[in-house]
LUMKOLDO-603860 format. One record per atom (N, C-alpha, C): residue number from 1; x, y, z. Coordinates in steps of 0.05 Angstrom, whole numbers, padded with zeros to 5 digits, m for minus. Example, Ala and Ser with C-alpha at 12.3 -4.5 7.8 and 13.67 -1.06 7.14 Angstrom:
2
site koldo: 1&east: 00264&north: m00114&up: 00156
site koldo: 1&east: 00246&north: m00090&up: 00156
site koldo: 1&east: 00264&north: m00066&up: 00156
site koldo: 2&east: 00257&north: m00045&up: 00142
site koldo: 2&east: 00273&north: m00021&up: 00143
site koldo: 2&east: 00258&north: 00001&up: 00157
***
This chain:
77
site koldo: 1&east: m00611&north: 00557&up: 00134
site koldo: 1&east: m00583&north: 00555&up: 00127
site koldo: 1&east: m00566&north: 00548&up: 00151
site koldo: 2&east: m00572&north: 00556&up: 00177
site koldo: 2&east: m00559&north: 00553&up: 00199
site koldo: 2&east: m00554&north: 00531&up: 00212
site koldo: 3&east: m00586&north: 00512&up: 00197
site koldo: 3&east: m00594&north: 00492&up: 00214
site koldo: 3&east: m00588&north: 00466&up: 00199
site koldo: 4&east: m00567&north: 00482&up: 00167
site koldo: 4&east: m00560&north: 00465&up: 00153
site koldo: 4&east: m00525&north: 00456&up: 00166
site koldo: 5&east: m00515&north: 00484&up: 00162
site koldo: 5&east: m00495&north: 00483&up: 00172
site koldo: 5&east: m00490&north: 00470&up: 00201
site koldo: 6&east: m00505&north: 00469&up: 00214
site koldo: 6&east: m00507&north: 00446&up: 00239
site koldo: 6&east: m00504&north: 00424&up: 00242
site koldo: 7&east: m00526&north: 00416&up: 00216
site koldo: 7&east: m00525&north: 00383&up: 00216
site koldo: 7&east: m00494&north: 00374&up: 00192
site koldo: 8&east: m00493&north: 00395&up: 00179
site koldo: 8&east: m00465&north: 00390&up: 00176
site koldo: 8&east: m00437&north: 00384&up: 00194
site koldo: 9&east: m00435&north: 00407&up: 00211
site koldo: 9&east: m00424&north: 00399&up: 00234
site koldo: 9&east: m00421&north: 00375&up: 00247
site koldo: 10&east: m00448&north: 00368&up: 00260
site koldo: 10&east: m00455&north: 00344&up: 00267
site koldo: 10&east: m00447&north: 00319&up: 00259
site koldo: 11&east: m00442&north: 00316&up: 00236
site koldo: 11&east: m00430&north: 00296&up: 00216
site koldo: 11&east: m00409&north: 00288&up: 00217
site koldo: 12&east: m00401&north: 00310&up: 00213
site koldo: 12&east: m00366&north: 00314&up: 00220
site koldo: 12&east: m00362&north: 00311&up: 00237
site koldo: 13&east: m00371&north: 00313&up: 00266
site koldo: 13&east: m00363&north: 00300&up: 00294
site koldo: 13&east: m00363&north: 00278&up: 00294
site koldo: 14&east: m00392&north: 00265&up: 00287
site koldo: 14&east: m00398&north: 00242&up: 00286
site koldo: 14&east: m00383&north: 00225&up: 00263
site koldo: 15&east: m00375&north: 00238&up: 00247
site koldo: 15&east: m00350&north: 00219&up: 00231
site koldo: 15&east: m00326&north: 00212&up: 00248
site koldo: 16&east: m00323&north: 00231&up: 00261
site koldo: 16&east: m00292&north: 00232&up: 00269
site koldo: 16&east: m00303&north: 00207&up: 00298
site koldo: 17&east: m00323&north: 00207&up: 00317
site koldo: 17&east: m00324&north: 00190&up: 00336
site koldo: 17&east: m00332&north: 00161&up: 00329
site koldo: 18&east: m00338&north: 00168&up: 00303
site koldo: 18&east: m00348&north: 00132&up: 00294
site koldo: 18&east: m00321&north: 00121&up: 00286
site koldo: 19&east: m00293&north: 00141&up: 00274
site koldo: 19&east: m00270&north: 00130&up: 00265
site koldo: 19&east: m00260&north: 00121&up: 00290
site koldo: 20&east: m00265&north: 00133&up: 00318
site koldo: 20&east: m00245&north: 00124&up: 00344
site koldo: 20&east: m00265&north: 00101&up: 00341
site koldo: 21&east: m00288&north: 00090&up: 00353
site koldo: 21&east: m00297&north: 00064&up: 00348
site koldo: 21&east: m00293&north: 00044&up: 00334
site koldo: 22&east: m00291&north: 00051&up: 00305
site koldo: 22&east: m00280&north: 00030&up: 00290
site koldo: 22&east: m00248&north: 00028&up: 00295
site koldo: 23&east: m00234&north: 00046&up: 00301
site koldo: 23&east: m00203&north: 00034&up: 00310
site koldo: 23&east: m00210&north: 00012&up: 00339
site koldo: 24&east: m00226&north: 00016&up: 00357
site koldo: 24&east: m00222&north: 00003&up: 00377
site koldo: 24&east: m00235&north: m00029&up: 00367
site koldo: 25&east: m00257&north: m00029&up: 00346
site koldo: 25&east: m00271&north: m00054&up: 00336
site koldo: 25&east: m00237&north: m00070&up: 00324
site koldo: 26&east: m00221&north: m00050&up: 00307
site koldo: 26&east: m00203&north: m00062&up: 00300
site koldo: 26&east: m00181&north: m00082&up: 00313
site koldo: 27&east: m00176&north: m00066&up: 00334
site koldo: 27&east: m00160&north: m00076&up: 00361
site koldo: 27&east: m00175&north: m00098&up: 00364
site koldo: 28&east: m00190&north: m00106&up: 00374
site koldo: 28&east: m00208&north: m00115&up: 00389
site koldo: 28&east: m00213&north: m00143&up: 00372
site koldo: 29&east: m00215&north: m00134&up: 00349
site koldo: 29&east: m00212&north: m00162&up: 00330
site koldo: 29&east: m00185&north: m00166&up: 00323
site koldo: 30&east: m00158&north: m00158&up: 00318
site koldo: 30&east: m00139&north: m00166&up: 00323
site koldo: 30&east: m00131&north: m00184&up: 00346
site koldo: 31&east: m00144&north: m00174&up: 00372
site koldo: 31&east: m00141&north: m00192&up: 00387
site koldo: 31&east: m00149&north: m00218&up: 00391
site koldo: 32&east: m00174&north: m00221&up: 00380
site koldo: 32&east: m00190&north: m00253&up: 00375
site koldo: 32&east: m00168&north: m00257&up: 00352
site koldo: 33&east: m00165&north: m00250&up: 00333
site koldo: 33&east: m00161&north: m00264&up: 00314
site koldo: 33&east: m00124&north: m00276&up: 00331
site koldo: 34&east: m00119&north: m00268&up: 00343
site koldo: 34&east: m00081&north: m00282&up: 00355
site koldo: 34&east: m00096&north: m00300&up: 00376
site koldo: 35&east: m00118&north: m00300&up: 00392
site koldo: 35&east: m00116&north: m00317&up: 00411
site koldo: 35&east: m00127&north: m00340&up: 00392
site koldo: 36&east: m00158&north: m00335&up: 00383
site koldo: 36&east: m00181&north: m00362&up: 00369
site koldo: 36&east: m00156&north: m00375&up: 00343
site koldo: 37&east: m00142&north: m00356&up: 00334
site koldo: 37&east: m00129&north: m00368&up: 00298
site koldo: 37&east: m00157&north: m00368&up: 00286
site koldo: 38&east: m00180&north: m00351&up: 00282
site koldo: 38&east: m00199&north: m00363&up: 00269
site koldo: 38&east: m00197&north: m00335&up: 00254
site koldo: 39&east: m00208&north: m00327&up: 00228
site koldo: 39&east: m00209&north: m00308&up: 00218
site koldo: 39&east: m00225&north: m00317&up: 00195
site koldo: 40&east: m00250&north: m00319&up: 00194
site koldo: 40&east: m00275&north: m00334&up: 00172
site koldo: 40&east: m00262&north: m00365&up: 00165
site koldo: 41&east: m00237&north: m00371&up: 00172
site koldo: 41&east: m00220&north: m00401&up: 00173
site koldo: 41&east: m00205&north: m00398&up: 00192
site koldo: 42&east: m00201&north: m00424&up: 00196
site koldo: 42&east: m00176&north: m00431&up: 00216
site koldo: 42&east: m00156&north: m00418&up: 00203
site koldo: 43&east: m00139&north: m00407&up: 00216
site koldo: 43&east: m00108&north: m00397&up: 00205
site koldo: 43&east: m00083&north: m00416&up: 00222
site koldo: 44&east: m00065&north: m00410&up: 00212
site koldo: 44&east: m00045&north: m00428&up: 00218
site koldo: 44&east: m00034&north: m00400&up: 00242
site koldo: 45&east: m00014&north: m00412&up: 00263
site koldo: 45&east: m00008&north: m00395&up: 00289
site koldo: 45&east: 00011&north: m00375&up: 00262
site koldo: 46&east: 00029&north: m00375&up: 00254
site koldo: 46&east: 00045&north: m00349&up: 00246
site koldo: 46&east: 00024&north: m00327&up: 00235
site koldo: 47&east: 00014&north: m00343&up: 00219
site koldo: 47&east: m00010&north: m00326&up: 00199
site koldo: 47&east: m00029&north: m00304&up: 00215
site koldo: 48&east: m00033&north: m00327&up: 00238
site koldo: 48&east: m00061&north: m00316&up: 00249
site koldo: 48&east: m00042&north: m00285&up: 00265
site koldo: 49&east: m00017&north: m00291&up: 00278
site koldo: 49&east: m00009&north: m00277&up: 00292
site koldo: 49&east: 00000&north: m00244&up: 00285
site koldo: 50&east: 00003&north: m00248&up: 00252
site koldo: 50&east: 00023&north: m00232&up: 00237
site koldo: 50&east: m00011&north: m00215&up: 00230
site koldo: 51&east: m00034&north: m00227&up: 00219
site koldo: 51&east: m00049&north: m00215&up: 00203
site koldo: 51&east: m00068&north: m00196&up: 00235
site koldo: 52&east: m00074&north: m00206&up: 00252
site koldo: 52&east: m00072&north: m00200&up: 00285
site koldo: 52&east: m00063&north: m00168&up: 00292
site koldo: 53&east: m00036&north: m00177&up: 00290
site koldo: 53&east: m00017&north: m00152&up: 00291
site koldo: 53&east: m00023&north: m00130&up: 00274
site koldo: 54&east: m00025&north: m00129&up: 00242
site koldo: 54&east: m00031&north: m00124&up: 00232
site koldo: 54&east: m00058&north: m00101&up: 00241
site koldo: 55&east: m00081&north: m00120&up: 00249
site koldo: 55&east: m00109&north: m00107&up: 00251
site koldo: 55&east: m00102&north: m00092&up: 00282
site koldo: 56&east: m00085&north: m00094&up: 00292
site koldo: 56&east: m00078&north: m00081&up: 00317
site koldo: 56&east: m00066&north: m00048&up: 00309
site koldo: 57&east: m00049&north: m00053&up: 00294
site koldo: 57&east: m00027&north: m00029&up: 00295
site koldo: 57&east: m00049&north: m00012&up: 00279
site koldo: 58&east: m00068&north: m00026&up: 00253
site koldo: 58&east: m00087&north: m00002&up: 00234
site koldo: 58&east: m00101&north: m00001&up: 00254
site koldo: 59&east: m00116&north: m00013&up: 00273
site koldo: 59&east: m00135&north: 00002&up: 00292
site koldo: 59&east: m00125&north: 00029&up: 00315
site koldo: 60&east: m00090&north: 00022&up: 00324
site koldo: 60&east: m00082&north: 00043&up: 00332
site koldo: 60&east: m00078&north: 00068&up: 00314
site koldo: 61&east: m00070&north: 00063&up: 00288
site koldo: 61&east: m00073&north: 00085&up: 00263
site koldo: 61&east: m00091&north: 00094&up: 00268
site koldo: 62&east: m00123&north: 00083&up: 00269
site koldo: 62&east: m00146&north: 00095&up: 00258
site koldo: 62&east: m00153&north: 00115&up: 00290
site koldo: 63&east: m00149&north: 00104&up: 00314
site koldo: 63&east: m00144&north: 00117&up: 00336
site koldo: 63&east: m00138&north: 00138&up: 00331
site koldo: 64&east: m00112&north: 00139&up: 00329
site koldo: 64&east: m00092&north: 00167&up: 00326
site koldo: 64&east: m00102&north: 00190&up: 00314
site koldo: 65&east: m00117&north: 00185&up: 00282
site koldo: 65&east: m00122&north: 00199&up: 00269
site koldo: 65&east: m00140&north: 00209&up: 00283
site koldo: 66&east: m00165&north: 00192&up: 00298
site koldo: 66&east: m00195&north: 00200&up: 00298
site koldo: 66&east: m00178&north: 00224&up: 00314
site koldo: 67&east: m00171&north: 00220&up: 00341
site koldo: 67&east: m00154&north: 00233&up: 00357
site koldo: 67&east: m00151&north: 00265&up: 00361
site koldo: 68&east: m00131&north: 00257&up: 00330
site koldo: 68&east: m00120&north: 00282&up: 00321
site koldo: 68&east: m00136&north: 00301&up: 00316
site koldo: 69&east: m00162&north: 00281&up: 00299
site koldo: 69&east: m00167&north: 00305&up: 00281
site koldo: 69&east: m00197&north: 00320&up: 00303
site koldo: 70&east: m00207&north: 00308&up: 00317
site koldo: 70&east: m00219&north: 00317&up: 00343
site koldo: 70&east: m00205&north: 00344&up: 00354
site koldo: 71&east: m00183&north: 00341&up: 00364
site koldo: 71&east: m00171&north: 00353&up: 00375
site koldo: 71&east: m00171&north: 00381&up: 00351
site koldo: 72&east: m00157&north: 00382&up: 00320
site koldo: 72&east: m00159&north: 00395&up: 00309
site koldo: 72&east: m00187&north: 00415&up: 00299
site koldo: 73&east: m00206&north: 00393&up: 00303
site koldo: 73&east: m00234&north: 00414&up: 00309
site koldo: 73&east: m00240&north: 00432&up: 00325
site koldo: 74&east: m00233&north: 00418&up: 00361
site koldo: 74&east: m00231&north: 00435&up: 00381
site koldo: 74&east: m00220&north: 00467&up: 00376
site koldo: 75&east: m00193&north: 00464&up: 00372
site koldo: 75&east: m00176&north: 00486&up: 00362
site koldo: 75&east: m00190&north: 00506&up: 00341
site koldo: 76&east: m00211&north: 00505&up: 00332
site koldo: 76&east: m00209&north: 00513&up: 00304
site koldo: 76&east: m00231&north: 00532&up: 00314
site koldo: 77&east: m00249&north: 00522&up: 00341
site koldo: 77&east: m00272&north: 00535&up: 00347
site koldo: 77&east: m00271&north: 00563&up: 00359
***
């Protein structure tokens, strides 16, 4: 039971550090996608820049949260 409750745990960490990774994958492709304009097509410059932005600000969202809720684990221990 203990060793269930562990790998439960575990999960839950590991959810929360795979969400800061995928916020930074997000960033990170926001950024190709404003410099290349390529996004599975060429995009036109406004498009590329706006949809860009876009994958920037949800990757700082998904940051924040992982963040938070890390931090709210810590606390809880």
């Amino acid at each position: 039971m203990l060793l269930f409750l562990f790998f439960l745990y575990f999960c839950y960490m590991m959810f929360n550090w795979l969400s800061l990774v995928t916020g930074l994958f997000y960033i990170v492709l926001g950024i190709v996608v404003i410099i290349y304009k390529f996004f599975f097509t060429i995009l036109e410059p406004a498009i590329a820049y706006a949809m860009g932005t876009v994958l920037i600000i949800y990757g700082i969202f998904r940051i924040y949260r992982a963040i938070s809720k890390i931090k709210k684990s810590k606390n809880e221990e």
